[in-house]
C-alpha positions in Angstrom: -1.3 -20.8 -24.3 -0.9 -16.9 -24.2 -3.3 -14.7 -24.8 -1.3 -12.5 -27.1 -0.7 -15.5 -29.1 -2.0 -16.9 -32.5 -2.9 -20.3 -30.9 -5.0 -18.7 -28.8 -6.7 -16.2 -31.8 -7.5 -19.6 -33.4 -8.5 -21.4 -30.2 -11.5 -18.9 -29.2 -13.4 -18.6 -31.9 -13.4 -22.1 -32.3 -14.5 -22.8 -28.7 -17.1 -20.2 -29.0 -18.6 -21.5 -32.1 -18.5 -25.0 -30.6 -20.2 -23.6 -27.1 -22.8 -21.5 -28.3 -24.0 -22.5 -32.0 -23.6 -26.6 -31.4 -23.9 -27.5 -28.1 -25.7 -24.4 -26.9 -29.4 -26.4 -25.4 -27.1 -29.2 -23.4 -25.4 -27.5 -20.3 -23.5 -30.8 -19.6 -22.1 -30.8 -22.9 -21.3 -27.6 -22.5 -19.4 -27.6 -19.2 -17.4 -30.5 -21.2 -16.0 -28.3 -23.9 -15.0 -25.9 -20.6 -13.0 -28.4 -19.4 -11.7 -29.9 -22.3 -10.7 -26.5 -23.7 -9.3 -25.6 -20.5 -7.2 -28.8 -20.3 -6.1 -28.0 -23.8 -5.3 -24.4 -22.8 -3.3 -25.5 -19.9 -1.4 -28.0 -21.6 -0.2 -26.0 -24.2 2.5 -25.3 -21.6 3.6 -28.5 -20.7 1.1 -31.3 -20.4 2.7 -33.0 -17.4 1.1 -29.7 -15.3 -1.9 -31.3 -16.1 -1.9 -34.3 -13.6 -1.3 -31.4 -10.6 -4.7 -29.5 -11.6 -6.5 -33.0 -12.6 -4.9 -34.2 -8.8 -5.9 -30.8 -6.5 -9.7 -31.2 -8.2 -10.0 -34.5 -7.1 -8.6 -33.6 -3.7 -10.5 -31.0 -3.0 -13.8 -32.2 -4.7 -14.3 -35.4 -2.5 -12.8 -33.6 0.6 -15.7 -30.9 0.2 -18.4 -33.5 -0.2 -16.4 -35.4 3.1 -16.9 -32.4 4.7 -20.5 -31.3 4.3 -21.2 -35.1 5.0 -19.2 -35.1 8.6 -21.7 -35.3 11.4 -19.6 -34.1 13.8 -16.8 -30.4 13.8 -13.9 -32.7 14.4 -14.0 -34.5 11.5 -15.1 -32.0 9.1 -11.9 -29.9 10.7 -9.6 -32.8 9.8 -11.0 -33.2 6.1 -10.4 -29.6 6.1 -6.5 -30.3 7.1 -6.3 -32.4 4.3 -7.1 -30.0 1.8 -5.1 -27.1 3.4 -1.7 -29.4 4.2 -2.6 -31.2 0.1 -2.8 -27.5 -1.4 0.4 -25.5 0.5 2.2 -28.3 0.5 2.0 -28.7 -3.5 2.6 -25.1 -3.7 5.4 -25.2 -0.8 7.4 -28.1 -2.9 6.9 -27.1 -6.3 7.3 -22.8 -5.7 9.4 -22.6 -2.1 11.3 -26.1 -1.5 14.8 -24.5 -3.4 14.3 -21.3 -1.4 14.3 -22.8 2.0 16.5 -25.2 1.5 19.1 -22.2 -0.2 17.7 -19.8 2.9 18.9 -22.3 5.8 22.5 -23.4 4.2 23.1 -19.3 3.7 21.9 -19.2 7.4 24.3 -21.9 8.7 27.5 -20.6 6.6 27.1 -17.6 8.2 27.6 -18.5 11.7 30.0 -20.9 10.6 29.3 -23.8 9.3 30.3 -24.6 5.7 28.0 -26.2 3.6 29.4 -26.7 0.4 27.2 -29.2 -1.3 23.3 -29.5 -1.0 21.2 -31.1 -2.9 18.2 -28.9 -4.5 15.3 -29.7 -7.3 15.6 -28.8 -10.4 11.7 -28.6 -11.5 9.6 -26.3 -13.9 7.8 -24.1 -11.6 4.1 -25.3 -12.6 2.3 -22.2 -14.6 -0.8 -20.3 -12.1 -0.1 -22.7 -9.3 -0.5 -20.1 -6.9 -3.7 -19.4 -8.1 -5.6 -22.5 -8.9 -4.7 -23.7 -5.2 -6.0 -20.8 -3.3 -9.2 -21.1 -5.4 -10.4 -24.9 -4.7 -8.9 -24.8 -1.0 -10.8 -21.7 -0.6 -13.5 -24.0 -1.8 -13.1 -26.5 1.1 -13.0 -23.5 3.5 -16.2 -22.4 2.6 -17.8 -25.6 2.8 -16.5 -26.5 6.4 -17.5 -22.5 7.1 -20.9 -23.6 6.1 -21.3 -21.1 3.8 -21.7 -23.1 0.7 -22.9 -26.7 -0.2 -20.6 -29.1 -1.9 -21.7 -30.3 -5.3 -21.9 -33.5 -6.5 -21.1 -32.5 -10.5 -17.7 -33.6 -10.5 -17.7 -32.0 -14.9 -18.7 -28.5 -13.1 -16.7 -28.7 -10.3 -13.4 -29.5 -12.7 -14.8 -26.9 -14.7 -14.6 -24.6 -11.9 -11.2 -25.4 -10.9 -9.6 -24.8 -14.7 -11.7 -22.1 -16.2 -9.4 -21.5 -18.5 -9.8 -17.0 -18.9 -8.8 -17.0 -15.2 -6.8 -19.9 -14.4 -3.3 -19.2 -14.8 -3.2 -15.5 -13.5 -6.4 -14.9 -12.1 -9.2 -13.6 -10.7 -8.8 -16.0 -8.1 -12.5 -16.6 -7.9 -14.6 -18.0 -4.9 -17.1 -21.1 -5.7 -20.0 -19.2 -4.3 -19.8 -17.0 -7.1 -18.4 -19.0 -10.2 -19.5 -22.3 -9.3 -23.3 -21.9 -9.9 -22.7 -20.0 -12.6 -21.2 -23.3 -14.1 -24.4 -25.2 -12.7 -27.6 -23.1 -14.8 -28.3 -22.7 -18.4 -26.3 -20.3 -19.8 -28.2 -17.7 -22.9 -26.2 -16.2 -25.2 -26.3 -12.4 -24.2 -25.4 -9.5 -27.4 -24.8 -6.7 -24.8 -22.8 -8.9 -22.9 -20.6 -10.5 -25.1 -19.9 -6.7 -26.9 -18.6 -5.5 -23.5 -16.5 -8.7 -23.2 -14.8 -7.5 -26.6 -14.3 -4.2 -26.0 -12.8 -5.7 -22.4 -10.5 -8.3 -24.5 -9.7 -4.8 -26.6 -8.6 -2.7 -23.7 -6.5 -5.6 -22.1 -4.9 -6.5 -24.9 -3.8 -2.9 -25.9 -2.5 -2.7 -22.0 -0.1 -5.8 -22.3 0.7 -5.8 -26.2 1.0 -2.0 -26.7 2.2 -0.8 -23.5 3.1 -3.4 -21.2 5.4 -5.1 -23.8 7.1 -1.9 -25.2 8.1 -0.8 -21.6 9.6 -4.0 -21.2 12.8 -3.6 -23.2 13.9 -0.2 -21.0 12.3 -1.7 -18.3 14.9 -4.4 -18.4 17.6 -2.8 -19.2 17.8 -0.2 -16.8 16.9 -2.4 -14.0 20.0 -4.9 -15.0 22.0 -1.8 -15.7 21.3 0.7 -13.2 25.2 1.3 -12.1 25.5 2.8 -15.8 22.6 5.3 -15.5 21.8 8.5 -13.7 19.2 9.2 -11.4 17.0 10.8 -13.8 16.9 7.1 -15.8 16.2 5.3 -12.7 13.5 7.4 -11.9 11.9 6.6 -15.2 12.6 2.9 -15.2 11.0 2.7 -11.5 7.8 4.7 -13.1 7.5 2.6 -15.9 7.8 -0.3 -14.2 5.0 0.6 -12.2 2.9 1.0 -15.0 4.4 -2.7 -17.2 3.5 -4.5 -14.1 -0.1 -3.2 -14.1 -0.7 -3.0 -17.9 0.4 -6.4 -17.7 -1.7 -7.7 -14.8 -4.7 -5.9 -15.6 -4.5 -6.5 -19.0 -4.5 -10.3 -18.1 -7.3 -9.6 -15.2 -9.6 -7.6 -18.4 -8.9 -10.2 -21.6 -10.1 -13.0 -18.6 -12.9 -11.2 -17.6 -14.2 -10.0 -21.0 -13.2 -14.0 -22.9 -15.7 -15.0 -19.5 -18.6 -13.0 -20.8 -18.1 -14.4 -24.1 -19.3 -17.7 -22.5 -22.0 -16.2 -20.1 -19.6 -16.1 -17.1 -19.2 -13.1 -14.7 -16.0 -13.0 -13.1 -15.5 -10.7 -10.0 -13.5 -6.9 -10.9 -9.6 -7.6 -10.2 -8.7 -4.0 -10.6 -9.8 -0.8 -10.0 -7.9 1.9 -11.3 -5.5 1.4 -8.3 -3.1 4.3 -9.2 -5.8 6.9 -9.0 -5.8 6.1 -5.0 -5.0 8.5 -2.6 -3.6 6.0 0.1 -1.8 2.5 0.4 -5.2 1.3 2.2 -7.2 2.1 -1.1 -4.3 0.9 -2.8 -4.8 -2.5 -2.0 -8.5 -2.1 -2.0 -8.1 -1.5 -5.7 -5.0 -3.6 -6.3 -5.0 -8.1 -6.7 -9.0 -7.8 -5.4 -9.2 -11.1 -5.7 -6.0 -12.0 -3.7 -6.3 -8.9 -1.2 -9.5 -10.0 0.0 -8.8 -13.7 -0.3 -6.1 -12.8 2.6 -8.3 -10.9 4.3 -11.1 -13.5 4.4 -9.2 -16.4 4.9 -6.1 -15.5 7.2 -6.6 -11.7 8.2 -10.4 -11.9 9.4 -9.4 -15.9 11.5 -6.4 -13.7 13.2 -8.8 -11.1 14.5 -8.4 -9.0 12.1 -8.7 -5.0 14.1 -11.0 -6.2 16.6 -8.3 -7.8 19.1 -6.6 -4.5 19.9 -4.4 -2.2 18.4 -1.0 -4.5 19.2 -2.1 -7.5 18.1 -3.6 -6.0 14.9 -0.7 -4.6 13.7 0.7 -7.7 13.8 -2.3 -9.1 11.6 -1.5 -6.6 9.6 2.4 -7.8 9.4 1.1 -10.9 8.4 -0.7 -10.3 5.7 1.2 -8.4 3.9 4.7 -10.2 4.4 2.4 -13.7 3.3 1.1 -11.7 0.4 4.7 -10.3 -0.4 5.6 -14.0 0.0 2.8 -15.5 -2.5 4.2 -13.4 -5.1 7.7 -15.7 -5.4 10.5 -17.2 -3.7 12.9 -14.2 -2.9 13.7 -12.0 -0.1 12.8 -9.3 -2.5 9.1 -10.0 -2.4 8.9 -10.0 1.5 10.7 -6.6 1.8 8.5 -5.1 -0.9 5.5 -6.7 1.6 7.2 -5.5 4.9 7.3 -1.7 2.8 3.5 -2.3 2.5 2.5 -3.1 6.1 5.1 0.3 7.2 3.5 2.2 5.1 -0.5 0.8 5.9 0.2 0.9 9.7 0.1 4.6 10.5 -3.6 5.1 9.2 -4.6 1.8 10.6 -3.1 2.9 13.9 -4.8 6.5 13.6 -7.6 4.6 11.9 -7.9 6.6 9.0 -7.2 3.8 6.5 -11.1 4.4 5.8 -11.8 7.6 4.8 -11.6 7.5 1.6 -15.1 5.1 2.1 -17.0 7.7 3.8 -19.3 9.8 1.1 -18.8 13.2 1.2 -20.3 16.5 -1.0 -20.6 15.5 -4.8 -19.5 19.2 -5.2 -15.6 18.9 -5.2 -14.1 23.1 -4.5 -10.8 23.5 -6.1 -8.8 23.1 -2.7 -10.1 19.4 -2.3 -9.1 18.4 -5.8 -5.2 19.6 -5.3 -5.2 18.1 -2.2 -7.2 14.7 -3.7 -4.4 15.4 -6.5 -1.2 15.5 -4.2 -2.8 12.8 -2.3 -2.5 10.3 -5.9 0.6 11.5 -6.3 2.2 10.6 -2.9 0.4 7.2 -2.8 1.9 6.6 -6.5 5.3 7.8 -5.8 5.5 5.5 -2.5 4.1 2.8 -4.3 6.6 3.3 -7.2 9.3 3.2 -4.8 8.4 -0.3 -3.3 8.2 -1.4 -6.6 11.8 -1.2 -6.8 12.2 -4.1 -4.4 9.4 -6.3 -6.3 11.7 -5.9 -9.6 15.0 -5.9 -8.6 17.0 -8.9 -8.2 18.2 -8.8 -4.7 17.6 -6.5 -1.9 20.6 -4.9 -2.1 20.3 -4.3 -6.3 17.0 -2.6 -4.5 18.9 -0.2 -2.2 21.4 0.7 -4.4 19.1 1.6 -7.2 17.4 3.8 -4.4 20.5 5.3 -3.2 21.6 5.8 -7.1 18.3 8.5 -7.6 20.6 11.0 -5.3 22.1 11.2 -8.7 19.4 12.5 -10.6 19.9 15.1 -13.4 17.2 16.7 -15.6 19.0 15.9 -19.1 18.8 12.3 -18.2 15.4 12.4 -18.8 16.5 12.4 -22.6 17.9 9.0 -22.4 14.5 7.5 -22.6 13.0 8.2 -25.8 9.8 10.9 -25.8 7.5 8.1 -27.7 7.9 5.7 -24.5 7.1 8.9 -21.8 4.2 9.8 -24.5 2.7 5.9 -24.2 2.3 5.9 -20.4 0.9 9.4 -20.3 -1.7 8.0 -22.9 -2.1 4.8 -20.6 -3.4 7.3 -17.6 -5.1 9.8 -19.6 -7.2 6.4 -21.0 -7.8 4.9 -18.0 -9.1 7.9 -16.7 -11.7 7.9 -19.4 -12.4 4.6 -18.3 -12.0 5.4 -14.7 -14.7 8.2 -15.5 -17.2 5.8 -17.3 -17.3 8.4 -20.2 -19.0 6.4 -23.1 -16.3 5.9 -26.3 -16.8 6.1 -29.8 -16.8 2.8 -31.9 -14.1 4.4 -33.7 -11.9 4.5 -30.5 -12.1 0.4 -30.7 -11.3 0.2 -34.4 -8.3 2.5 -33.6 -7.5 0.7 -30.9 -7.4 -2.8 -32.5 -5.0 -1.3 -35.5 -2.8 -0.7 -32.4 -2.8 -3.6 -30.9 -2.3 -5.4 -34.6 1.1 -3.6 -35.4 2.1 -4.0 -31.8 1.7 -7.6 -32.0 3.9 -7.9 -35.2 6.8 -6.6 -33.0 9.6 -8.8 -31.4 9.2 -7.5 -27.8 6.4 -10.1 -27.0 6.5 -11.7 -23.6 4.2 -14.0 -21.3 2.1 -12.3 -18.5 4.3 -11.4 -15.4 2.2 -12.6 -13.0 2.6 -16.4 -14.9 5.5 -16.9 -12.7 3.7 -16.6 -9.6 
């Protein structure tokens, strides 16, 4: 079920009602209608994904109470092996099996041997499998880490695993936050559920009104880019930059803001990324959830910068080719990755990644703001660049895009109509307002929601990106 769908118009309201006006003084009954209406919501898809989530809760539910009933490390560690090898390996067969198999025939005809026939899978990559994995084996971890108790609610725990705002493109949440949020009484909260709106609101106008009518040129030019000029390209690389994260954090805000509906606070996926002046407070503002998911779970147990400078660049390798490699199976994914770690390792080598943490004078002169300015611009423009690679179909469609700017010329610019340009410049001048905090007028919303309405009426509708990761 989308969220910029009518199923799913009809589907909340009538899940709210149910939650909060008839089963509202019975938390049992209420972490029920969770997991029935995330079933429901996942299944709307295909229903045979159902018997994966239904399979890696019940994995990872009695492994965590195996776990925290071990007496002894060794058998808690093994426990632990059986929810890491159950989780990658689901996501290895269903997400990467084709690739390697595809990766090591292409790698044997090339030093010879011909491979003409081999026998690959022809399966529907499951929808948020990526994500629903990471969050219940990142349960287990915790568990054997001994920073959190296994629970014994199997309803909650189920609940936990398939909440359906985040489940099929995040916020990959941790248990020790969302968890025993499913565990108290929940009271309906006015303040909180108008914020949740206006949250729904502002996603939905990211994805419906921007996201989706950059899409079309978006498309175009990347599958076309031999026929254009680099003035064209330019565009198509900036406004994919700014689909990919209307789209995301559109998701990311109508997830967060439906949670509050229900008395749920999920954690912040996104924080106004493109307003950072380096790639380190890029990714400290980019994916939260899955940034420090690799750094607590894979980056941190390497070493993370505390076993020399050597060995933590090669942490740092690591986790951004894995992360380049969560995104999908292509080459693509872990070159736009290996750009990422180039471009981090510098400043964590000079160990300047941090600065931008450290506090300085509220009082900003006119020097620091143009150079805070070209800063932004730089990290936006690198950014945009490695974007390329995460959109293009190969790695060499990726270089030859590149190589194709050379070609740029000012009256290409007039290709792309001025409506599209005048739609992204709205999209930063907005989210600098909301970047800024500065309080918005009711009539902003009502505005706002006309938008979205004739938006949605349009035939440029698509699913979330991020749904096929």
């Amino acid at each position: 079920m989308l969220f910029n769908s009518l199923e799913f118009f009809i589907f909340l309201p009538i899940v709210f009602i149910l939650y909060w006006f008839v089963l509202n003084k019975k938390i049992n009954q209420q972490n029920v209608l969770l997991l029935i209406a995330s079933y429901v919501f996942y299944g709307w898809w295909d229903y045979r994904f159902l018997s994966l989530i239904a399979l890696s809760t019940l994995v990872d539910y009695f492994v965590g109470i195996s776990i925290d009933k071990s007496p002894v490390k060794s058998t808690k560690r093994k426990w632990l092996i059986v929810s890491i090898v159950f989780n990658l390996g689901l996501l290895g067969f269903f997400k990467y099996y084709n690739f390697f198999l595809e990766s090591w025939v292409e790698l044997l005809n090339s030093i010879g041997y011909n491979i003409k026939n081999h026998w690959t899978l022809k399966v529907i990559l499951p929808v948020g499998i990526s994500f629903y994995t990471f969050q219940t084996m990142s349960y287990s971890i915790d568990i054997y880490k001994g920073k959190l108790k296994s629970t014994k609610n199997f309803i909650a725990f189920a609940a936990f695993v398939s909440f359906f705002p985040q489940l099929v493109a995040g916020p990959i949440e941790r248990a020790s936050n969302l968890l025993p949020q499913i565990l108290k009484n929940r009271k309906f909260n006015k303040i909180n559920a108008i914020s949740g709106i206006q949250q729904i609101i502002w996603g939905m106008f990211k994805k419906v009104a921007v996201a989706d009518s950059l899409a079309p040129i978006v498309n175009d030019i990347f599958s076309n880019y031999n026929d254009y000029s680099g003035g064209t390209l330019i565009t198509g690389a900036v406004f994919f930059a700014v689909q990919i994260y209307c789209d995301f954090s559109g998701y990311s805000d109508i997830a967060i803001g439906t949670a509050k509906l229900f008395g749920f606070d999920l954690m912040t996926n996104f924080n106004f990324p493109y307003f950072s002046k380096s790639i380190g407070e890029f990714w400290r503002k980019w994916h939260i959830s899955l940034s420090t998911w690799f750094r607590d779970y894979l980056y941190i147990p390497l070493g993370g910068s505390k076993v020399g400078k050597i060995k933590g660049v090669r942490n740092v390798f690591v986790i951004f080719l894995v992360s380049g490699f969560w995104h999908g199976a292509n080459w693509t994914f872990i070159a736009w990755g290996a750009i990422h770690a180039l471009l981090f390792i510098p400043s964590f080598i000079l160990g300047t990644n941090r600065n931008y943490l450290v506090q300085t004078s509220s009082k900003v002169n006119m020097f620091q703001y143009f150079k805070n300015l070209i800063k932004i611009i730089y990290t936006f423009f690198v950014v945009t660049i490695a974007w390329v690679f995460f959109r293009a179909a190969t790695i060499q469609d990726s270089f030859n895009y590149i190589l194709k700017i050379n070609s740029f010329k000012l009256d290409s610019f007039s290709l792309i109509s001025v409506s599209d340009w005048f739609i992204v410049i709205t999209l930063f001048i907005m989210d600098y307002v909301m970047f800024k905090k500065i309080k918005i007028n009711i009539f902003f919303w009502v505005i706002m929601v006309i938008v979205i309405l004739g938006a949605l009426n349009r035939e440029t509708q698509s699913e979330f990106i991020y749904f096929q990761f």
